[in-house]
N, C-alpha and C positions, 0 to 999 in steps of 0.2 A: 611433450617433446615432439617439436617437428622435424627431427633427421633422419634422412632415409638413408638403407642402406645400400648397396649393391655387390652384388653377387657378381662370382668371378665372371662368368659369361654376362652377364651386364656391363660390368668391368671390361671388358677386351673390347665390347664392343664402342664403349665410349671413347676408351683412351688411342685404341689400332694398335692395341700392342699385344704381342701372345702370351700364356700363360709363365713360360717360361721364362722371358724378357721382365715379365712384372716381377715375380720369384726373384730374380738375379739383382732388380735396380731396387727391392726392397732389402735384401741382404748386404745391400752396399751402402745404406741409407738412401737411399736417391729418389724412394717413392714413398706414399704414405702407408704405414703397416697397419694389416687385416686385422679386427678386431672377434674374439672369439664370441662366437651366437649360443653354440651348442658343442658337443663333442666330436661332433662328425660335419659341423658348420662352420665359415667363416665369410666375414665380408667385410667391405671398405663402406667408411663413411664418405658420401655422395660429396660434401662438402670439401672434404681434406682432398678430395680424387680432382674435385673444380678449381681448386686452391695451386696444386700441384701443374694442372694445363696451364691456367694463366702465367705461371711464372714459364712453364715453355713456352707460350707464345710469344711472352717478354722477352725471352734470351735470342728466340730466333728470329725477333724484329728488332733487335739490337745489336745484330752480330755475331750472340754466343752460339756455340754450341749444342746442339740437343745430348739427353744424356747417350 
Protein backbone atom coordinates (compact mmCIF):
# COMPACT_ATOMS: atom_id res chain seq x y z
CA UNK A 1 0.00 0.00 0.00
CA UNK A 2 1.21 3.25 -1.24
CA UNK A 3 -0.81 5.92 0.98
CA UNK A 4 0.68 8.20 2.99
CA UNK A 5 -0.50 9.81 5.68
CA UNK A 6 -0.41 13.29 7.18
CA UNK A 7 -0.37 14.50 10.35
CA UNK A 8 -2.20 17.57 11.54
CA UNK A 9 0.95 19.98 11.31
CA UNK A 10 1.51 18.47 7.91
CA UNK A 11 -1.91 19.03 7.29
CA UNK A 12 -2.26 22.85 8.00
CA UNK A 13 0.62 23.30 6.38
CA UNK A 14 -0.58 21.88 3.00
CA UNK A 15 -4.10 23.05 3.06
CA UNK A 16 -3.26 27.15 5.08
CA UNK A 17 -5.95 26.26 7.12
CA UNK A 18 -5.64 26.16 11.24
CA UNK A 19 -6.35 23.42 13.37
CA UNK A 20 -9.49 24.78 14.28
CA UNK A 21 -10.94 25.61 10.82
CA UNK A 22 -10.07 22.01 9.70
CA UNK A 23 -11.94 20.60 13.11
CA UNK A 24 -15.05 22.78 12.34
CA UNK A 25 -15.19 22.07 8.05
CA UNK A 26 -14.87 18.36 9.09
CA UNK A 27 -17.74 18.42 11.66
CA UNK A 28 -19.93 19.98 8.95
CA UNK A 29 -18.82 17.52 6.45
CA UNK A 30 -16.97 19.85 4.27
CA UNK A 31 -13.41 18.14 4.75
CA UNK A 32 -12.03 14.77 4.63
CA UNK A 33 -12.28 13.03 8.08
CA UNK A 34 -9.02 11.94 10.17
CA UNK A 35 -8.61 8.33 10.21
CA UNK A 36 -7.48 6.70 13.60
CA UNK A 37 -3.57 5.45 13.78
CA UNK A 38 -3.30 4.71 17.36
CA UNK A 39 -5.09 6.09 20.68
CA UNK A 40 -3.38 9.02 21.04
CA UNK A 41 -2.85 9.30 16.88
CA UNK A 42 -4.76 10.55 14.10
CA UNK A 43 -4.17 11.59 10.55
CA UNK A 44 -5.53 12.44 7.05
CA UNK A 45 -5.04 10.41 4.01
CA UNK A 46 -2.72 12.51 1.62
CA UNK A 47 -4.87 11.68 -1.10
CA UNK A 48 -8.58 12.37 0.10
CA UNK A 49 -6.74 16.01 1.51
CA UNK A 50 -5.50 16.35 -2.64
CA UNK A 51 -8.90 15.36 -3.72
CA UNK A 52 -10.55 17.93 -1.47
CA UNK A 53 -8.01 21.13 -2.87
CA UNK A 54 -8.69 20.26 -6.25
CA UNK A 55 -12.42 20.55 -6.01
CA UNK A 56 -11.40 24.10 -4.13
CA UNK A 57 -9.55 25.21 -6.89
CA UNK A 58 -12.47 24.17 -9.04
CA UNK A 59 -15.11 26.27 -7.25
CA UNK A 60 -12.89 29.23 -7.03
CA UNK A 61 -11.96 29.16 -10.73
CA UNK A 62 -15.41 28.85 -11.54
CA UNK A 63 -17.12 31.25 -9.33
CA UNK A 64 -17.95 29.32 -6.31
CA UNK A 65 -17.31 29.82 -3.12
CA UNK A 66 -14.46 28.69 -0.89
CA UNK A 67 -15.90 26.88 2.20
Amino acid sequence: MSEQILKLVELKNTVGLSGSTIYRLISQGDFPKQIKLSVRSSGWLKSEVEEWLKGRITASRNGGEAV
